[in-house]
C-alpha positions in Angstrom: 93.5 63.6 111.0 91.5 65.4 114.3 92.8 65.3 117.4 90.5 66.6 120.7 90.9 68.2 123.7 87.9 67.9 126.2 87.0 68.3 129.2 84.0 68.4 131.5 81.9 71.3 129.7 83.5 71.9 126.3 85.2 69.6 123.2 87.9 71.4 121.1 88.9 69.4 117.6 92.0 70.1 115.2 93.0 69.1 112.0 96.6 67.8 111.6 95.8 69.6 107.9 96.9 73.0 108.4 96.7 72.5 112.3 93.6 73.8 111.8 90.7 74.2 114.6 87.6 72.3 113.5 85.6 72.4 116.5 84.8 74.6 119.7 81.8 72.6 121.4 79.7 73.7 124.8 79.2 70.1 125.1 75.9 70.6 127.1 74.0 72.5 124.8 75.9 70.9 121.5 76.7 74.2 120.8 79.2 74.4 118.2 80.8 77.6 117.8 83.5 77.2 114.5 81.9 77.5 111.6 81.5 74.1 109.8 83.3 74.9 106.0 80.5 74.8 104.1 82.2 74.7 100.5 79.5 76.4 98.8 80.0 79.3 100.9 83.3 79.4 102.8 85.5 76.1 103.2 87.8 77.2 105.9 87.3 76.9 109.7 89.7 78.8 111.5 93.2 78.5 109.1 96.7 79.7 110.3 98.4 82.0 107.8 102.0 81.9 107.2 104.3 83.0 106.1 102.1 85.8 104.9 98.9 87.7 105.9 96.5 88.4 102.5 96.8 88.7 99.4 100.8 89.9 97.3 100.5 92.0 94.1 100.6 89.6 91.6 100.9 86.9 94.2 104.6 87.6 93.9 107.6 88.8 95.9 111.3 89.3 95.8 114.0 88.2 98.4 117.1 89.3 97.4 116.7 89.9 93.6 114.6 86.9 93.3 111.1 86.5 92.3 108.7 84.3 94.2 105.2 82.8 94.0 102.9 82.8 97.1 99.1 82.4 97.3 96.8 84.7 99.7 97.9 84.0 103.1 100.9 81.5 102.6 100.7 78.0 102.2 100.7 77.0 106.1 97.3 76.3 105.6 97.4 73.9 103.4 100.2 71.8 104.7 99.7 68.8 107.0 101.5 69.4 110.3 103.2 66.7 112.6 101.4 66.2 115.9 104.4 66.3 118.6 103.3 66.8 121.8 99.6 65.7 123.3 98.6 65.7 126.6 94.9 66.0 128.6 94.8 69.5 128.0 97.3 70.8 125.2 97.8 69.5 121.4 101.1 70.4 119.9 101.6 70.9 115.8 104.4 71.6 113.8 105.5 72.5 109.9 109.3 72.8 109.0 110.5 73.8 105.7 110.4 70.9 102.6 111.0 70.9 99.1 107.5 72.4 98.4 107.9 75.2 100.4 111.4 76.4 99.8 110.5 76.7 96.1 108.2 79.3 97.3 109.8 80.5 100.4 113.6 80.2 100.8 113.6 79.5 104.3 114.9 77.2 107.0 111.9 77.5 109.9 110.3 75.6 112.6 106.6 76.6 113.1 104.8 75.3 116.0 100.8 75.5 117.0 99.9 75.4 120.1 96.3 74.5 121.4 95.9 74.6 125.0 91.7 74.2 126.7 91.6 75.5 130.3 88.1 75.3 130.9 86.2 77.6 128.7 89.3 79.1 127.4 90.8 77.7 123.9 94.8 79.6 123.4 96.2 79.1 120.1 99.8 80.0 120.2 102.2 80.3 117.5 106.0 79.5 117.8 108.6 80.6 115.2 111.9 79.8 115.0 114.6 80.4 112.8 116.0 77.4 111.5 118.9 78.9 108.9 121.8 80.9 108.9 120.3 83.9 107.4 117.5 86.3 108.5 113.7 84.7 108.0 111.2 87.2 107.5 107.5 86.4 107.5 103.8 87.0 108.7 101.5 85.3 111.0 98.2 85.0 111.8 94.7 83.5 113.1 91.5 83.5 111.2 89.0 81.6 112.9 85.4 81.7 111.7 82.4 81.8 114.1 79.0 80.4 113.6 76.5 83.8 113.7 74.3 83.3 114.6 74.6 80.9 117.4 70.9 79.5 117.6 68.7 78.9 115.0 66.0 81.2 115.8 68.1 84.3 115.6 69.7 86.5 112.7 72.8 87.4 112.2 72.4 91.3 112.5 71.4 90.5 115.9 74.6 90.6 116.8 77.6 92.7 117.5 81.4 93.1 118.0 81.8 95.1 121.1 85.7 96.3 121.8 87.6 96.2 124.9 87.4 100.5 124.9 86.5 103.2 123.3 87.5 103.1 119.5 87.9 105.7 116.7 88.7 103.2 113.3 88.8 103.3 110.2 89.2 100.4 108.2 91.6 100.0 105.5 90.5 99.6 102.1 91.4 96.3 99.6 91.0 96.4 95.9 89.4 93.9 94.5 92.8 91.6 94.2 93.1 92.2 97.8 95.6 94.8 98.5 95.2 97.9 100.4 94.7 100.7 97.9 95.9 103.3 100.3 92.0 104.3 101.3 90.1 104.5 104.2 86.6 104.5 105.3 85.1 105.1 109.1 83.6 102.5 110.8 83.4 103.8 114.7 83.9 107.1 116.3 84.8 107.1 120.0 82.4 103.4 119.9 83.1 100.3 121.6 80.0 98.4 119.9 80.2 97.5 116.1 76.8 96.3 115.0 77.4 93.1 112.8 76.3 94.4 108.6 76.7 91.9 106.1 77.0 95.3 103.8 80.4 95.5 105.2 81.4 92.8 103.2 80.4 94.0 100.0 84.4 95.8 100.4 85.4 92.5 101.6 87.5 92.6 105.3 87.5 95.1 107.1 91.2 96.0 108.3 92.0 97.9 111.5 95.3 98.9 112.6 94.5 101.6 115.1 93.2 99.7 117.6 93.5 100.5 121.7 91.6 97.3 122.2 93.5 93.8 122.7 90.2 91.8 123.6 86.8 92.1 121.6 83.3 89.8 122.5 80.9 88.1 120.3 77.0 88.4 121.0 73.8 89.3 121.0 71.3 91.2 123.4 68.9 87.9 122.7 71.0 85.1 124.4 73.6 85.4 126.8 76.0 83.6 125.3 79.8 85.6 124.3 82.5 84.7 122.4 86.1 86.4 123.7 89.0 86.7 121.3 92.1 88.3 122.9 94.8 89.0 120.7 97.4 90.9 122.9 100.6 91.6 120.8 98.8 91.4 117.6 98.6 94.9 115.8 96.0 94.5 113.0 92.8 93.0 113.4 90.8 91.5 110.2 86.9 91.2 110.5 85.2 89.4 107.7 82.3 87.1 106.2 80.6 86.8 103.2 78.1 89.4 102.3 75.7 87.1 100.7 75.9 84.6 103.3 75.4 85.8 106.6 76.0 82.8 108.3 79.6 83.5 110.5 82.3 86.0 111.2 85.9 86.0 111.2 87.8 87.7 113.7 90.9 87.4 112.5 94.2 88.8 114.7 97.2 89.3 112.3 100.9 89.8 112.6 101.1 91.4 109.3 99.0 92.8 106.5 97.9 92.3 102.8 100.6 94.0 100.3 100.1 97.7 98.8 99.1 98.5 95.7 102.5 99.4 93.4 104.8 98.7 97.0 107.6 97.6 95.6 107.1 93.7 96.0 110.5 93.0 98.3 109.6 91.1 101.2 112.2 92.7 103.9 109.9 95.9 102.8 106.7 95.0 103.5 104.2 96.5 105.7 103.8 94.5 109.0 106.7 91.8 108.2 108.5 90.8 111.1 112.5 89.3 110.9 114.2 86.8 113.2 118.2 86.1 113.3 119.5 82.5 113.0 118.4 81.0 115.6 116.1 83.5 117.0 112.0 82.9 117.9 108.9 84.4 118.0 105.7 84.0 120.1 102.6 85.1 120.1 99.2 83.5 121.2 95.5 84.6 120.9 92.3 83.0 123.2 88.6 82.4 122.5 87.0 82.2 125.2 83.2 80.9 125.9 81.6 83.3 128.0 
């Protein structure tokens, strides 16, 4: 079911499936900025992963001698959240553990999604707590998908990613299951402008974990519209579309990180996994904003 946030200038929509962000609209213009899951090419919009970020060898892990099952990116995604809190201005969301998921994920949590419009700005902020009397280790992240370009009579290598500084990156490699295979590539040296190439694709995400930048803008030199996504606290950064369809970017900020190819599959080992106490939280929120 979708729920909306509006005010004067723009219309935000989520998805009580997955909490998941729908809509971003400049309401003037009927601009829509989230992509529109098009199932022949992409059918997301802009999906929350948890309890993991990418892909696990074999789709598998361990916790404590025992094997477990989990898809790319946890099944967050495809869970319907509760709506509990709703006001003018901010639309509340949240998943707790169920029968499903503990067959997959042997954890008592409380995950909550925030969605807050102040004007042009949209945060999405993520709240986990630790519902159990053991430690709950997991992953989170956003992956929202752009439309690119944003009117019809332009392309989409007319437009750029420009970082908040200077950057030197290199992104991480994935095999073709996925997982990092323990190469790298260059991408910008001492740059804060990465020209959008559907080639990039062809190696599917990119992957940065180097970053100085906590902010990075959406556009093109032909309109002056920008996207903003801020992502302060989030280490890795994902950037990704489909090669053959050049029709959006994701700009995905991540706590945590597709497995390793031959890591050793237990979860308190992985790269970028991040453990709360009983009773302990975590917080983190990203923006877009509509420049």
């Amino acid at each position: 079911m979708l729920y909306f946030l509006e005010n004067e200038n723009y219309k935000v929509g989520v998805d009580t499936l997955g909490a998941e962000l729908h809509h971003f609209i400049k309401k003037d213009e009927n601009l829509e900025f989230i992509w529109q899951a098009d199932p022949q090419v992409w059918a997301g919009h802009a999906p929350n992963l948890f309890p993991i970020v990418g892909e696990l060898p074999g789709q598998q892990y361990t916790f404590e001698g025992r094997q477990y099952g989990m898809k790319r990116h946890g099944f967050a995604r495809r869970k319907e959240f509760e709506l509990v809190e709703e006001h003018h201005d901010k639309l509340v969301f949240q998943l707790t553990e169920d029968e499903e998921t503990l067959q997959q994920y042997p954890f008592e949590f409380r995950l909550l999604v925030a969605y807050t419009l102040e004007w042009n700005k949209l945060s999405v902020t993520y709240h986990v707590a630790n519902a159990g009397k053991q430690a709950l280790y997991f992953s989170i992240g956003g992956h929202p998908g752009f439309n690119v370009p944003f009117y019809p009579n332009e392309a989409f290598e007319d437009y750029s990613i420009e970082f908040e500084q200077e950057e030197t990156l290199h992104r991480h490699l994935l095999s073709e299951d996925g997982l990092q295979n323990g190469n790298t590539e260059a991408v910008m040296e001492q740059e804060r402008v990465l020209p959008l190439k559907s080639s990039y694709f062809y190696k599917d995400a990119l992957v940065f974990k180097e970053m100085q930048s906590e902010q990075v803008v959406l556009g093109s030199p032909k309109n002056p519209r920008r996207v903003e996504v801020a992502f302060e606290g989030f280490p890795y950064l994902g950037i990704w579309g489909k090669p053959e369809h050049p029709r959006y970017v994701c700009i995905e900020p991540w706590c945590g990180i597709a497995g390793r190819v031959g890591e050793s599959g237990d979860i308190t080992e992985k790269e970028g996994i991040n453990q709360l106490g009983p009773e302990q939280s975590f917080a983190r929120t990203y923006t877009i904003t509509v420049l």
